[in-house]
Each structure stands twice: as C-alpha cells, then as structure tokens.
C-alpha positions as CSV (number, residue, x, y, z in Angstrom):
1,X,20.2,-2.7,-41.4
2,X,19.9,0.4,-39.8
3,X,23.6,1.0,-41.6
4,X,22.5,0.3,-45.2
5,X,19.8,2.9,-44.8
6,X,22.4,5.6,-44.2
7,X,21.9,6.0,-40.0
8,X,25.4,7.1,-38.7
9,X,26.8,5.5,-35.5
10,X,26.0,8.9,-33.7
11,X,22.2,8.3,-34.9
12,X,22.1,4.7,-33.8
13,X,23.3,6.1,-30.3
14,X,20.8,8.9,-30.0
15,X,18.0,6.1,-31.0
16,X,19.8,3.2,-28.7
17,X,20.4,5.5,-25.9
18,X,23.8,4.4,-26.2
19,X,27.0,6.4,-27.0
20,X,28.7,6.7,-30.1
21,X,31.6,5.0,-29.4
22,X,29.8,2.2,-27.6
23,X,27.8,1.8,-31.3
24,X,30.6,1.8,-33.3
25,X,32.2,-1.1,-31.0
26,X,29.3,-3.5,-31.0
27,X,29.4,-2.5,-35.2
28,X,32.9,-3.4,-35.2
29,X,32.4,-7.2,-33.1
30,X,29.9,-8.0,-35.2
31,X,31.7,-7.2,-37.8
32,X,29.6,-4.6,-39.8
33,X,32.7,-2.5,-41.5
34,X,32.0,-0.5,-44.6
35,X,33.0,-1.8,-48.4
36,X,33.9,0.0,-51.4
37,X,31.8,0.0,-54.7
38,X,32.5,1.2,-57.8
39,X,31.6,3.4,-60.7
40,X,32.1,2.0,-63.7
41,X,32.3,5.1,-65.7
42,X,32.5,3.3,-69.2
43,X,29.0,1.9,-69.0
44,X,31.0,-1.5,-69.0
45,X,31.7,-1.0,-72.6
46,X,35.2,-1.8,-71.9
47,X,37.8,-1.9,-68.8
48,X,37.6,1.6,-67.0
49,X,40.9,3.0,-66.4
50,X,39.6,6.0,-64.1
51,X,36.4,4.7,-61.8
52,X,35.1,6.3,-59.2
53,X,34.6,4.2,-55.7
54,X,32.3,5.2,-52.5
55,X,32.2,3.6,-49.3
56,X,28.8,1.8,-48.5
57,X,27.9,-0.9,-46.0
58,X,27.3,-3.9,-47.7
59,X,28.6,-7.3,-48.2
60,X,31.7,-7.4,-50.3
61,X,34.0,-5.1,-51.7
62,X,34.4,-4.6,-55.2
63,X,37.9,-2.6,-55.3
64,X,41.0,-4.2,-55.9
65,X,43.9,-4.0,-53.6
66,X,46.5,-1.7,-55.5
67,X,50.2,-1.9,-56.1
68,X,50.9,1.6,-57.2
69,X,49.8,4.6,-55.6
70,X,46.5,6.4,-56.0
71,X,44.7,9.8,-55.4
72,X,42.3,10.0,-52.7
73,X,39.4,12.5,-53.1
74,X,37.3,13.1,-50.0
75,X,33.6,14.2,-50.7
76,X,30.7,13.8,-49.0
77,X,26.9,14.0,-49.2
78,X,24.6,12.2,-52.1
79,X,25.7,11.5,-55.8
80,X,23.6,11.1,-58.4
81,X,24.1,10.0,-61.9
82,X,24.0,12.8,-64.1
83,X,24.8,15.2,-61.4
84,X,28.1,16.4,-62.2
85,X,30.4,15.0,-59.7
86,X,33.4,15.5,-62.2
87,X,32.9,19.3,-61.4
88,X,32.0,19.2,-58.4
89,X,35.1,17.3,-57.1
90,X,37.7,18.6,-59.2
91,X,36.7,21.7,-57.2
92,X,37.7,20.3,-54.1
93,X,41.4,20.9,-52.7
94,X,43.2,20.5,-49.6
95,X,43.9,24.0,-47.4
C-alpha cells in the first residue's frame, strides 16, 4: 500500500525504523516488484506505434515483451496529461 502511494523504500525505512535495504528485501519476498503501464498516445483511436510506459506498483504489467530493440528514456518526477512531456524529454540526453 504504502508503495502505490508513491513512499520510496528509503521512506518506508525511515518510518519502519528499518534500513533501506532491509525494506526493499521484505518488498522483494513478498513479492511487491514494480509494473509497467502505458500511454496510449492515440486516445485508443487506433493501435499506437510510439507509447509512452512508466513504472508503477501495481498488479500486472501492460507492456509487451519485445523482439527488437527499443530506446530507453529515463525521467523522473510527476507527469501530467497536457503537460508537455514530449518537450520535456526530448530535452533529456546522456553526458
């Protein structure tokens, strides 16, 4: 629970009085592991070709293993619809 609402392990810790890694192994045995949502970025008004996924903890996955190879864009922090995350990523680059 405390997962879906966005606490990080380090949180959970500080909370628990445990540490970090001590959260993230009881998270892992019980087998709370995040998933990957999607985007649909055509409104489902047909197939997407180019969706956008984020990692969440949830129930099941909704991303389909791949057979070809992919680009991975690392972000981080909240995204809204409507608030430009096209931008806002293409922006992003490796050093």
């Amino acid at each position: 629970l405390a997962k879906r609402h966005g606490f990080s392990d380090a949180q959970i810790g500080e909370l628990r009085d445990m540490r970090e890694d001590v959260v993230r192994g009881v998270r892992h045995a019980l087998g709370v592991r995040p998933v990957y949502k999607t985007v649909d970025t055509c409104a489902a008004e047909f197939a997407a070709r180019t969706p956008y996924h984020y990692s969440s903890y949830d129930e099941e996955t909704e991303v389909m293993p791949r057979e070809r190879p992919a680009v991975l864009i690392l972000g981080s922090g909240p995204n809204r619809i409507g608030q430009g995350i096209e931008f806002d990523y293409s922006c992003v680059h490796a050093a």
